[in-house]
Every structure is written in structure tokens, then in C-alpha cells.
N, C-alpha and C positions, 0 to 999 in steps of 0.2 A: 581577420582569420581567413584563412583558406578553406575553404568547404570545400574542397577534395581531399583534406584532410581528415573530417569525423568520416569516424566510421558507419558502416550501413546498417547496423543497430540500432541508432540513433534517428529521431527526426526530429525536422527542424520547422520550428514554431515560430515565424516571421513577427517583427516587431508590429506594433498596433492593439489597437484597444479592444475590450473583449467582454462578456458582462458577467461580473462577479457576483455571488450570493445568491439571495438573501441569506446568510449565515442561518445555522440551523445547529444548534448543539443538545443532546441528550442526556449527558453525564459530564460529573466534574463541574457541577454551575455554581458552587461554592466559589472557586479558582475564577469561573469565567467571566470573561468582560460583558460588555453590550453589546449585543449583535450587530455586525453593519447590514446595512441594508443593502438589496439587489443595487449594484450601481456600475459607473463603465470604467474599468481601470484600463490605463495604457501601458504596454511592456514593451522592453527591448526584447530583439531576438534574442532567441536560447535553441542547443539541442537537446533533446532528450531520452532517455533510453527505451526504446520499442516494449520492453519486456523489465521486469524488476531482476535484480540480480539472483540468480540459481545458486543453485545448491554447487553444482560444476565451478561454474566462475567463482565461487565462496575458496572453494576447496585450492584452486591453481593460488589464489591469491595466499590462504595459508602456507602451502607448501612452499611459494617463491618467499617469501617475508619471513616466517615463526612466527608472525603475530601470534600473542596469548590471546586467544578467544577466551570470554569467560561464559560464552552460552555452550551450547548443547546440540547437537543433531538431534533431529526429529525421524521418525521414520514413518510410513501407515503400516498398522498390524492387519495381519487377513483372520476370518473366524477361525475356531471361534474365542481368543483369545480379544480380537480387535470388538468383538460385541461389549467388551467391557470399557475400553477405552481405543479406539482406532488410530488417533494419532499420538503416538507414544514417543519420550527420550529413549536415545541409544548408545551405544560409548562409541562407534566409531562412525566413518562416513559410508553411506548408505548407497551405493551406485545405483540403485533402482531410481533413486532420490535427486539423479542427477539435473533434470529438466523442470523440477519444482524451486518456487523462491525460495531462498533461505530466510531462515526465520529466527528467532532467538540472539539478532542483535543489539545490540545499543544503537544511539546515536553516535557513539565516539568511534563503536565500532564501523557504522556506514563510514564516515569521514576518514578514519586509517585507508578503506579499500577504494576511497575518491583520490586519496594521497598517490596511494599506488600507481592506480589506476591513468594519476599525470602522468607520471614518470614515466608509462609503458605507451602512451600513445603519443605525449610531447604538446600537451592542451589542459586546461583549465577544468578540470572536473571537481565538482560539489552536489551537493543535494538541493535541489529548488524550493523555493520560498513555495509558501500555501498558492500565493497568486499564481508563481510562473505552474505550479503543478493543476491548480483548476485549470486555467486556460491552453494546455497541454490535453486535459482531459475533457472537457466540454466544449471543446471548440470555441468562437466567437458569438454565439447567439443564444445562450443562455439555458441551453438544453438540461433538465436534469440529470440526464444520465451518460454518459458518451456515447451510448447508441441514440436517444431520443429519449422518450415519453413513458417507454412501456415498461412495468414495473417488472421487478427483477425476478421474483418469486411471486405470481400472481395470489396462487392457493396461502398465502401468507401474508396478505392486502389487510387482514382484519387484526391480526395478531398486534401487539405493544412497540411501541421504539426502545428496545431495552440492551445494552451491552452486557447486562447479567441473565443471561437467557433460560426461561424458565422448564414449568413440566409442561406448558404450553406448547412452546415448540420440539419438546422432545418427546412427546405423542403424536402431535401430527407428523413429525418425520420419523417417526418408526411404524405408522400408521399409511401414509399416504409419502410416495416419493414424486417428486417436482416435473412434472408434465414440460417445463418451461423452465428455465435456471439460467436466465441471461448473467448472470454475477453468482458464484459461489458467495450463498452467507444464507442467515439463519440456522445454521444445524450448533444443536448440544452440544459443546463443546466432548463429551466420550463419544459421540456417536459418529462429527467432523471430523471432514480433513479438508487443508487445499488441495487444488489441481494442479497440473504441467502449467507452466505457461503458455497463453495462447492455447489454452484448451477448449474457450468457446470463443468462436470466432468474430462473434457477434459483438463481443466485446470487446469493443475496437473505438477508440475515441478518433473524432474529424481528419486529423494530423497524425494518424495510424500507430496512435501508442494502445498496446493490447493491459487487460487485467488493471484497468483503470479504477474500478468497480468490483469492491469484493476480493475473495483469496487473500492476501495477506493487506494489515495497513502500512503505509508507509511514511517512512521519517520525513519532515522539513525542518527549514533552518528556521520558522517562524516560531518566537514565541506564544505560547497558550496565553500567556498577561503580559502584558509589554511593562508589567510594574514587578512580574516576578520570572528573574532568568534562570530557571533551572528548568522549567516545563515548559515541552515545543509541541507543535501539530502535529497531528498526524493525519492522514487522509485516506480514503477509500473503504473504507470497511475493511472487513476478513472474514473468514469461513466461520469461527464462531460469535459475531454478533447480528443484529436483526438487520434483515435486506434493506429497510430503510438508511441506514449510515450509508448506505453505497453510495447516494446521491450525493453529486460532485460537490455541494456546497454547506456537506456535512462537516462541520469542524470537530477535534476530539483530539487528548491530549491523551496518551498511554497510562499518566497516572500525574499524579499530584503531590505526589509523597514519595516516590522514587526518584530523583534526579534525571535525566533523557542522557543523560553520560552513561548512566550506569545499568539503565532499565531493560532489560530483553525479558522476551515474552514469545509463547507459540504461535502467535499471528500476527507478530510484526518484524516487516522486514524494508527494503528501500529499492529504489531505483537511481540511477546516476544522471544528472545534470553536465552539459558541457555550456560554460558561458563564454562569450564572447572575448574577445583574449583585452579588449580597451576598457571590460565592464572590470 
């Protein structure tokens, strides 16, 4: 491949080995396998997308295609309407909305806009496996978070690992707001919203992919059970579950009982993969 060909959204994740894990899953352990353990995986190079796909980029692709979406725009409501619920559905597309990820897709529908997405640059675009997207996001040495060490929401270090987020955290974030918010997550899901992309700058993985951590989760091509093919990974956390998922060696599947074909949801969205054109 010609690498004056990707584009400057994209960066690129030289082949080599990288240290994966120790797996770490919170929900869905009915479904889930054995954990692997911290270990060193080697990959071939890949690019990958600076940023998760927006709302903007969502929209050009409908309008060039018709694809039938079967999700929803999202919009934030301001008060005092939004004290009820802040991130709300909406019937159309929301320009203020333009620079935040989209959200409410499938996996079939990330893979239709990877489709496209060939055809308009003349390259191999798909969604990355669990692996190529850790080591995209934590660099080579094993960092829990892509910035480093320091937890994401400190004032919420004592709070539960829970993706069904309780009156726990929806007191102390109507009580106390986050001095420190290196990752959007932990907030009640009425009281949440994501951010822009690249809203905190901090959050920035080695290989300068931003929102690695938190804001919306995103799709992979890896199976949640390698024994059962309808349920895939997904990774990073999002704005409504607990800042612990953000860690890059978080595993989590959207659901178990919904298909990853057909499953959208408010806090999950994807970023695009360019693989090598001989992979």
C-alpha cells in the first residue's frame, strides 16, 4: 500500500508486538469465556481512525447512499427540559450534533459506512479486531489507559464496576461535578451526554488516536464467544457506564440477546480501520 494514500485522519500503527490484557469483563459473564491473561501479542500494521466516526461524516454517508438507518439521532436537551433526560432522540439530523460520534448503530450498520467508505478513498476499510483496537489504544507497554496510569474520574475511585449505573452515581454527579474527567463516563444515564470529539485532549492514545477511553463504545470484528457468532466486542466504555470500563483491557459485549447485526444503542458507536491491502 501506498501511505500517501490514507488519509490524515487516520494513523498508523506499525506492525510488532504489543502487551495485551489482562482481560477484565464486568457484565454478560453468563456469555463470557475465560479471561486471557496479560500476555504479548504481535500484529501486522494497520491505520486507524484519529477520531470515531461523527455525526457529520454519519450524515454525508446517508445522504450519498439512502441507506435505511434503523437508529435514531440523538440530540443534548438544554434545561430545564434536559434535567429530565439530556440526551434525548430526535426525528431529524441535529447540526449543533455535527462533531460528536454517532451513535445508535449496528454493527451491520458500521460495516455498510466501511463499505462506502472503500469505494470513496480506493482502500480496504473494516472495523478492527479487539486486538488491533487495544494496541491502537494503549500503545506497546501495557498502559491501562492511553494517557497512562491516572484514573479517569478520580472522585469516583470508590464507586462499583457497574454498566447498570445506579442512585450512587446519580447523586454524586448531581452533587459534586468532576474536578478531572480525563474519559467521559460514569454519569446517569438522564443526566449524560457524550462530548465533541477530541474534547479532552488528554485523551490521546501513544499513536495519537483521541476518545479512546470513554464517550461512546465501539464495535469490533471480534467475537464475545468464539463458540457463539452473533455477539461481538466492544471497547472503551461510554458516557453512561462506570469510568472503570474505560480501561483499554476492558472487554464487553452490547448485549447477548440482541444480535450485533441488529443492536443500536445511545452509547455505541465505531471508528474505521484501514488494513493493509496483502492482509
Amino acid at each position: 500500500m501506498n501511505r500517501s494514500t490514507v488519509p490524515e485522519s487516520f494513523v498508523h500503527v506499525p506492525a510488532g508486538p504489543f502487551i495485551y490484557g489482562p482481560e477484565v469483563t464486568y457484565e454478560r459473564l453468563e456469555m463470557a469465556p475465560p479471561p486471557r491473561p496479560r500476555q504479548v501479542v504481535t500484529l501486522d500494521e494497520f491505520w486507524l481512525a484519529r477520531h470515531p466516526v461523527t455525526y457529520r461524516e454519519w450524515k454525508v454517508f446517508l445522504d450519498d447512499t439512502g441507506y435505511e438507518w434503523i437508529g435514531a439521532w440523538w440530540r443534548i436537551v438544554a434545561a430545564p427540559r434536559g434535567w429530565l433526560r439530556r440526551f434525548a432522540p430526535c426525528d431529524t439530523y441535529p447540526p449543533e450534533m455535527a462533531n460528536y460520534p454517532i451513535v445508535d448503530v449496528t454493527q451491520e450498520d458500521a460495516f455498510a459506512y466501511c463499505r462506502w467508505l472503500s469505494a470513496q478513498l480506493g482502500l480496504r476499510c473494516t472495523l478492527p479486531d479487539e486486538y488491533q483496537w487495544e494496541k491502537a489504544a494503549r500503545g506497546v507497554d501495557g498502559r491501562t489507559f492511553p494517557w497512562g496510569e491516572a484514573l479517569p474520574r478520580p472522585e469516583l475511585a470508590d464507586l462499583k464496576a457497574t454498566h447498570t449505573l445506579g442512585l450512587d452515581y446519580y447523586q454524586r454527579n448531581l452533587l459534586v461535578r468532576p474536578e478531572v474527567e480525563l474519559a467521559r463516563s460514569g454519569w446517569y444515564w438522564r443526566i449524560g451526554s457524550p462530548l465533541p470529539v477530541g474534547a479532552i485532549p488528554q485523551n490521546v492514545s501513544p499513536f495519537g488516536c483521541y476518545d479512546m477511553a470513554g464517550n461512546v463504545w465501539e464495535w469490533t470484528t471480534s467475537l464475545y464467544n468464539p463458540d457463539v457468532p452473533a455477539y461481538h466486542v466492544v471497547k472503551g466504555g461510554s458516557w453512561g457506564y462506570s469510568p472503570q470500563h474505560t480501561a483499554c483491557n476492558c472487554r464487553s459485549a452490547c448485549s447477548i440477546t440482541i444480535p450485533s447485526r441488529v443492536y443500536h444503542a445511545q452509547g455505541t458507536g465505531f471508528r474505521v480501520m484501514i488494513a493493509p491491502a496483502s492482509s
